[in-house]
C-alpha positions in Angstrom: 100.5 100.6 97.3 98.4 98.2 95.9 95.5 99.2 97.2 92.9 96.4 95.7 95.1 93.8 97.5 96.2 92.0 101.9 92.9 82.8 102.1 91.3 77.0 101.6 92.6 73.9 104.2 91.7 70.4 104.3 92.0 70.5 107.8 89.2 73.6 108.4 86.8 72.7 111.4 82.9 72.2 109.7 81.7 75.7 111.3 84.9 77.6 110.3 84.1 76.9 106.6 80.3 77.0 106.4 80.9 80.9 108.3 83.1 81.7 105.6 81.2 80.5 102.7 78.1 82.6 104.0 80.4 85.4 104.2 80.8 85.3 100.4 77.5 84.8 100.0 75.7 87.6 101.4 78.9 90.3 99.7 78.0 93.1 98.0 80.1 94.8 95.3 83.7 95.0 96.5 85.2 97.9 94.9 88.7 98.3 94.3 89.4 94.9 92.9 86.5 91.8 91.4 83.3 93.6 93.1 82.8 90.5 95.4 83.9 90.6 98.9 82.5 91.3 102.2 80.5 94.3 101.2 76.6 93.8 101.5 78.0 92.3 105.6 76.5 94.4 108.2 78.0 95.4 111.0 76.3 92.5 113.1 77.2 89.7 110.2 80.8 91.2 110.6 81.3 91.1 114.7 79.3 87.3 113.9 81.8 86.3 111.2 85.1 87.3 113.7 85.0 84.6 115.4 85.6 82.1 112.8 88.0 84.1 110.7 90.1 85.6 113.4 91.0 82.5 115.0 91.4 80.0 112.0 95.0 81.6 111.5 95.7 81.1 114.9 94.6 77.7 114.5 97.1 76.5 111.5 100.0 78.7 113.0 102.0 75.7 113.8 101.4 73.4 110.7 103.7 70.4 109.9 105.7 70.6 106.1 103.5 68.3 104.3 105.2 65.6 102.0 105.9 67.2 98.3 103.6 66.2 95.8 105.9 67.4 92.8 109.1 68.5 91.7 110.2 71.8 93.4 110.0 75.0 91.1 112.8 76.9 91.6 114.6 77.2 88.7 111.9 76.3 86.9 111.4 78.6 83.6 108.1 80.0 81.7 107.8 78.6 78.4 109.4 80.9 76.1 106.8 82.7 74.0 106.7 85.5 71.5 103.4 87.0 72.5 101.7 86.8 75.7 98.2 86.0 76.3 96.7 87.9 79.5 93.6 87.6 81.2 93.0 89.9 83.9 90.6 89.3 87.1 89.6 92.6 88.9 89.1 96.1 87.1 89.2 98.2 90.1 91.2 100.6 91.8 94.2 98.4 90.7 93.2 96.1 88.1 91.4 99.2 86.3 94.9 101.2 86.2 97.5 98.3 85.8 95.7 96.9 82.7 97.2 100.0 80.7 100.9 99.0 82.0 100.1 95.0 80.3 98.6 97.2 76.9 101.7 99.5 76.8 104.5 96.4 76.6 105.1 95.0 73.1 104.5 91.5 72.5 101.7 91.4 75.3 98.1 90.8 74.4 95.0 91.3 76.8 92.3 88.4 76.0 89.9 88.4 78.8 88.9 90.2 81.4 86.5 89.7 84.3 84.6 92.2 87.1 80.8 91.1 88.4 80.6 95.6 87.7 80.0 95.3 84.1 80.7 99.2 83.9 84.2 98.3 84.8 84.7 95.6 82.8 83.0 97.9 79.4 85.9 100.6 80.5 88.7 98.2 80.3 87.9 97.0 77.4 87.5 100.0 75.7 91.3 100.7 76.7 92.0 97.2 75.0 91.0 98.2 71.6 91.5 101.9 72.3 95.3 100.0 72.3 94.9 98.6 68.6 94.1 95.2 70.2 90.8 92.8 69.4 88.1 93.4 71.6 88.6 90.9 74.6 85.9 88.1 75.8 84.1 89.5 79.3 82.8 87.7 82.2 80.7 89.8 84.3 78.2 86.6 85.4 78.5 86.8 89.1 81.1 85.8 91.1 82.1 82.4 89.9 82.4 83.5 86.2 86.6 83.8 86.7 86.3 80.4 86.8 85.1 80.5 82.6 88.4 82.6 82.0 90.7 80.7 83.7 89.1 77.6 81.4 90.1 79.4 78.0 93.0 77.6 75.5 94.1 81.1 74.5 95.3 82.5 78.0 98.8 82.3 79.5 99.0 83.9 82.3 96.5 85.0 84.8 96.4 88.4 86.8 94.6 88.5 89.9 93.4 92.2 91.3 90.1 91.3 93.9 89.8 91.8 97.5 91.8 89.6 99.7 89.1 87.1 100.4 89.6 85.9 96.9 93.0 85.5 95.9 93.5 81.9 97.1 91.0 80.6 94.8 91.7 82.4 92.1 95.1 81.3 91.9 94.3 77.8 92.6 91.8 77.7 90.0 94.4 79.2 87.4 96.6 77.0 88.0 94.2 73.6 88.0 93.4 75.2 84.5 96.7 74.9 83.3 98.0 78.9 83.3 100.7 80.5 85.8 99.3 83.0 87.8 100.1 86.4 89.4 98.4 87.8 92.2 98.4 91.3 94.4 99.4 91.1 97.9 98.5 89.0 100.2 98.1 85.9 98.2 96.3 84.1 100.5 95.6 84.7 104.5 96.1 81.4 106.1 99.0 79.1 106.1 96.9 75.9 105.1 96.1 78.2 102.1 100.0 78.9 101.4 100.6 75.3 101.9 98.5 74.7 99.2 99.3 76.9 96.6 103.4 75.9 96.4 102.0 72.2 96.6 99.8 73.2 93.3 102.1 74.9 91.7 104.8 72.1 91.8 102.4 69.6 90.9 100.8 71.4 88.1 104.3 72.9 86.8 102.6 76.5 86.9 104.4 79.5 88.6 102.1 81.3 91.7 103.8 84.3 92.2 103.3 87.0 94.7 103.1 90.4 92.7 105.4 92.4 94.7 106.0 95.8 93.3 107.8 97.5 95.7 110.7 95.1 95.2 110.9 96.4 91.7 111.3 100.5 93.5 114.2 102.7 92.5 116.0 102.9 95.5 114.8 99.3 96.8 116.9 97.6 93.7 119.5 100.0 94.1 120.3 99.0 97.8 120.1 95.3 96.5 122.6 95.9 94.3 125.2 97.7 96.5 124.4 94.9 99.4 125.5 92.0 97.0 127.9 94.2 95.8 129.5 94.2 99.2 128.9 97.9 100.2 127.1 96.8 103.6 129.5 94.3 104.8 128.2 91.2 106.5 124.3 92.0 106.7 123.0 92.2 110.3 119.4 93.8 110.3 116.5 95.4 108.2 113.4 96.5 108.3 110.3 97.1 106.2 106.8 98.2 106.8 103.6 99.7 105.5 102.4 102.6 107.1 99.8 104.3 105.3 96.9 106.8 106.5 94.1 104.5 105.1 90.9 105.9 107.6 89.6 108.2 104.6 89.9 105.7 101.8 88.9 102.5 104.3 85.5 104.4 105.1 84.8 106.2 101.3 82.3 103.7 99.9 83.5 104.1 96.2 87.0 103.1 97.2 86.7 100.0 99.2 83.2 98.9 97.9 82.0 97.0 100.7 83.7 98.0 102.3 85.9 94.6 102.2 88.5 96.4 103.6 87.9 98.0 106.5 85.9 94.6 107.4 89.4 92.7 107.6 90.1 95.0 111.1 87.2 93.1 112.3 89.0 90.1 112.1 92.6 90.1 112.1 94.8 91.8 114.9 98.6 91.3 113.4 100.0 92.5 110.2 97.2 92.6 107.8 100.0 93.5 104.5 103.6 92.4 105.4 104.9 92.3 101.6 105.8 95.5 100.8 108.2 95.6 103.6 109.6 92.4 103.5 109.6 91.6 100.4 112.7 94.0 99.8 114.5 93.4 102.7 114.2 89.1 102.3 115.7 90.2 98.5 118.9 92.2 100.5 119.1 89.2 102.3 119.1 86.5 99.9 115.9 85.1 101.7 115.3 81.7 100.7 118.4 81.6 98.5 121.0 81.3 101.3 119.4 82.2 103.8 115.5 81.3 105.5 113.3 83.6 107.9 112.7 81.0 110.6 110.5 82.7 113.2 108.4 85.4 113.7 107.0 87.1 116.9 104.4 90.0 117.1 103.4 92.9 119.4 100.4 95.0 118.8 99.2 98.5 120.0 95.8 99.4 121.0 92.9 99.4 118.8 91.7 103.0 118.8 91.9 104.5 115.5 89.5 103.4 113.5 86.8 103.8 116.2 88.2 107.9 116.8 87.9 108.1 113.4 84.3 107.1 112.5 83.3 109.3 115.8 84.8 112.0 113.9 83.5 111.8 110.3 80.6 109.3 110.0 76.7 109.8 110.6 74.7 108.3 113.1 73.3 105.0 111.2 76.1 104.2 109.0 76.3 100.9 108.6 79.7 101.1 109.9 78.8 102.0 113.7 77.7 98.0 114.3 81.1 97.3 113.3 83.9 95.7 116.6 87.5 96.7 115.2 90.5 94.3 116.4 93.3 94.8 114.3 96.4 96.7 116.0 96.5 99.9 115.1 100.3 99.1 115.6 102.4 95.7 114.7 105.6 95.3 115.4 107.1 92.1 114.3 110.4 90.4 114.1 111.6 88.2 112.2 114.7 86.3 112.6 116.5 84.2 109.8 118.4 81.2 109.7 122.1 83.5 109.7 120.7 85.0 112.8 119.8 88.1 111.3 116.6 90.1 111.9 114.2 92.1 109.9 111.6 94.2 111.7 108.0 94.9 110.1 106.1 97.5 111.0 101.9 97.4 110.0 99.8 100.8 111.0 97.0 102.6 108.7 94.5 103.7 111.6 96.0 106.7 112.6 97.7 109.9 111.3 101.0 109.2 109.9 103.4 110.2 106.6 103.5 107.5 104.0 106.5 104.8 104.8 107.5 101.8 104.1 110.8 102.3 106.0 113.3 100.3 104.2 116.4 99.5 106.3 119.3 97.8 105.7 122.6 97.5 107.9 125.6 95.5 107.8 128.9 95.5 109.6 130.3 98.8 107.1 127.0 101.2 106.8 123.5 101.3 106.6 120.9 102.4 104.8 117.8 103.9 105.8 114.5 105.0 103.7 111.9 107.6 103.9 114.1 110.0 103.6 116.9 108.3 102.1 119.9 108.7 103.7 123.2 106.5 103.6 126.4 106.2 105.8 129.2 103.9 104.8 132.5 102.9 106.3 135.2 104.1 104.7 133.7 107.4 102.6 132.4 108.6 105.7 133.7 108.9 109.1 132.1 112.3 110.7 128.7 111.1 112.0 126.8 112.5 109.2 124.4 110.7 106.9 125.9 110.5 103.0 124.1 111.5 99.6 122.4 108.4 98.5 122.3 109.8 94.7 126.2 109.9 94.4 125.6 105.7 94.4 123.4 105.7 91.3 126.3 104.0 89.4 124.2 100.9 91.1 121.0 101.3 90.1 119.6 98.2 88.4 120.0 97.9 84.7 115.8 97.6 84.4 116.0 101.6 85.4 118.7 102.5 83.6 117.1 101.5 80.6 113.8 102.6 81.9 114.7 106.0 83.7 110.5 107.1 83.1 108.7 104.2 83.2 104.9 104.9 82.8 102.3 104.5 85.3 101.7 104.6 89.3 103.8 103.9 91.9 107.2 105.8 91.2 107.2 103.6 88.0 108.1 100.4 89.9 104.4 98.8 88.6 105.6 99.2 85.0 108.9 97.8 85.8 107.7 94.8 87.5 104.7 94.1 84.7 107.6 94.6 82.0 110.2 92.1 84.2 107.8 89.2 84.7 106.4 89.8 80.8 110.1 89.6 79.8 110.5 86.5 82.0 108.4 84.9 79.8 109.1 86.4 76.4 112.0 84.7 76.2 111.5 81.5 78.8 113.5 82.8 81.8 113.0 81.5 85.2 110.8 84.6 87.3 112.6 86.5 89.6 110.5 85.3 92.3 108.1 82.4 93.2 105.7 80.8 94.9 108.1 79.9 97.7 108.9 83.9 98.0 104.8 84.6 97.9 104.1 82.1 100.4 107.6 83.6 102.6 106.4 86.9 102.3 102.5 86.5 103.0 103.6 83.8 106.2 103.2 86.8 108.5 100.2 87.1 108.0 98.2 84.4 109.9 101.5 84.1 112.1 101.7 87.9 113.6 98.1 87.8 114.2 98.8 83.8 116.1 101.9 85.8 118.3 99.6 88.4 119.0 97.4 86.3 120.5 99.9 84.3 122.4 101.4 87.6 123.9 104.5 87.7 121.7 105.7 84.2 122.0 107.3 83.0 118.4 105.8 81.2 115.8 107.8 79.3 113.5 107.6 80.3 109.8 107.5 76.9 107.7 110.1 76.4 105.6 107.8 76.5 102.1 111.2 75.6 99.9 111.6 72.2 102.0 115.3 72.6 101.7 115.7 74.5 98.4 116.7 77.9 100.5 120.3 76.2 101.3 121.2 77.3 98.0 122.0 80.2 96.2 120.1 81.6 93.1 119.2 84.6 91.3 116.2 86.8 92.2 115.8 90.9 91.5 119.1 91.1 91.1 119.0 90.1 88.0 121.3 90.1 84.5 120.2 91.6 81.5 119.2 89.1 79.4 121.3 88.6 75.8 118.5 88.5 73.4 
């Protein structure tokens, strides 16, 4: 899921920054989002750069809450607009397919777009007036030209699809520009960075929102509906991973350009993209409205599988022989919120494994569990056998009842998330989610790879709402709006 997406601190130690900087220097085309990244960083400039980028995380695991600089922004909602002006950063693997999802929803216009790879940048905007729409301004200049396109009058919202390395700044310079900003997982990779984001976006009254599609899946908004429905009971314990086979991709040069991928299990030894799987399960669970994930601690397996897999399948020379791997092959985190409850992520695509991103949910009368799907619920059944999860379809959320075939990747949960957040907007609604959710969700993170480090022990997951979580609100589960 998501596959161009899993950043600056004022408290960085001089050597920490100037590493990273030269990191972005010396990249090379970095495919499957903006073509910067780590790409043109051999395998020595790689082992050279872990150092610095590894243990930065570790560094700002514990981190104070800093004093607010604005008005919080929950509740807060968009502007209400007939037509919505898009400009979209990244025209790779996912930026290159979701632009088609922005073109196919009425009332949403695509202005701008920006990729260094002016071939990908000429093939999205062919699709823009291939749509009936007016050609749209480019920005292929190098890496900094983003920064032109978050400057424009004419843009409203801002859709970030680059390599991980990236994300922070983008989204900070969107929102210093004046637009609200969506971005593909993880939104940024160290807590300093989180930090600053929900500061920036209460100060300058722009939404920073995690783009989390797999909160918008079928059977993921279904079991949201049926928990706050009741159908669980009091909620005990979830979990949520991503465990994807990613060697082949994660060494094919015209996937991950770069390849900025791969580079990341260089650095990083926790759970490198914790969204999909939490995101979901915090929703069941009313995370940050009602309840708060409070603490996190983190095992991880051996790192073998990356290493097996380039004996296997690459040449002698490849650049990617000089490379050291860190990241677990394996994390197994758990989180444990504020009610007591605990969600368990799971993080593993080195080694040979069907596509899951688990999906549990259990409460005092059933549970749920995912991949396949399978239900059991107190009182319907009482012989030990799992139920048929289709007989509860009278729950799926009104966005898939009205959208039974939604277009494009994913299951259709990509189109119904794009359609949600445009709809949002249309007609001035708060968002389903925020930047308190992104920075929630993305905590992990810096903190499994911190508990990984320090054996196990817990780190504390900041409390990014300062308060605000005490309260209920709305979220996914949302009405239909009365238009």
């Amino acid at each position: 899921m998501n596959e161009a997406t899993p950043q600056d601190h004022d408290q960085h130690d001089e050597n920490s920054e100037v590493s990273r900087r030269s990191v972005l220097r010396t990249a090379g085309a970095a495919g499957a989002g903006l073509s910067l990244g780590l790409g043109a960083l051999g395998a020595g400039d790689a082992a050279a750069a872990t150092p610095a980028s590894a243990a930065q995380p570790a560094a700002e695991a514990v981190d104070a809450t800093p004093r607010r600089q604005g008005a919080s922004m929950i509740g807060v909602p968009f502007e209400r607009r007939s037509t919505i002006r898009v400009g979209l950063i990244g025209l790779g693997q996912r930026g290159g397919s979701m632009i088609d999802l922005f073109l196919a929803i009425p009332g949403v216009r695509v202005v701008a777009l920006c990729d260094p790879v002016k071939d990908k940048t000429a093939r999205a905007a062919a699709k823009v007036t291939a749509a009936g729409q007016p050609a749209p301004a480019v920005y292929t200049n190098g890496e900094h030209d983003y920064e032109k396109l978050c400057k424009r009058g004419d843009i409203d919202f801002v859709y970030v699809a680059t390599p991980w390395d990236f994300h922070f700044e983008m989204a900070k310079t969107a929102m210093l520009n004046g637009k609200h900003v969506g971005v593909e997982c993880p939104i940024a990779l160290e807590l300093g960075q989180l930090w600053e984001l929900v500061d920036l976006s209460e100060r300058t009254r722009r939404h920073c929102m995690q783009l989390e599609n797999c909160a918008y899946g079928k059977n993921e908004m279904r079991v949201l509906r049926m928990a706050h429905a009741g159908l669980f009971g009091d909620l005990l314990h979830g979990a949520g991973a991503y465990i994807h086979d990613l060697r082949g991709l994660m060494f094919d040069p015209e996937y991950y350009e770069g390849p900025w991928r791969r580079l990341w299990h260089t650095r990083l030894r926790g759970d490198l993209y914790p969204n999909h799987g939490f995101g979901p399960v915090a929703n069941y669970m009313d995370v940050n409205r009602g309840d708060r994930a409070v603490r996190i601690t983190t095992v991880g397996s051996p790192t073998l599988g990356l290493a097996a897999y380039r004996e296997e399948h690459m040449p002698a020379g490849d650049p990617s022989w000089k490379e050291s791997y860190i990241e677990s092959d394996m994390s197994i985190s758990l989180v444990q919120t504020a009610k007591g409850r605990v969600i368990r992520l799971e993080h593993g695509v080195s080694n040979p494994h069907p596509y899951s991103r688990l999906n549990i949910l259990a409460g005092t009368k059933g549970v749920f569990e995912d991949y396949p799907e399978r239900i059991y619920l107190e009182p319907e059944m009482t012989d030990d056998n799992w139920g048929d999860f289709a007989k509860y379809a009278e729950y799926d959320h009104w966005l898939w009842k009205e959208h039974a075939n939604p277009p494009g990747g994913h299951g259709g949960m990509d189109y119904i998330m794009i359609f949600r957040l445009m709809q949002t907007m249309q007609l001035g609604l708060v968002p389903d989610f925020d930047v308190y959710d992104a920075a929630t969700w993305t905590a992990p993170v810096p903190l499994s790879h911190a508990s990984i480090k320090a054996k196990g022990a817990p780190q504390e997951i900041p409390d990014f709402t300062r308060g605000g979580w005490k309260k209920a609100r709305p979220g996914v589960d949302s009405e239909k709006p009365k238009v």
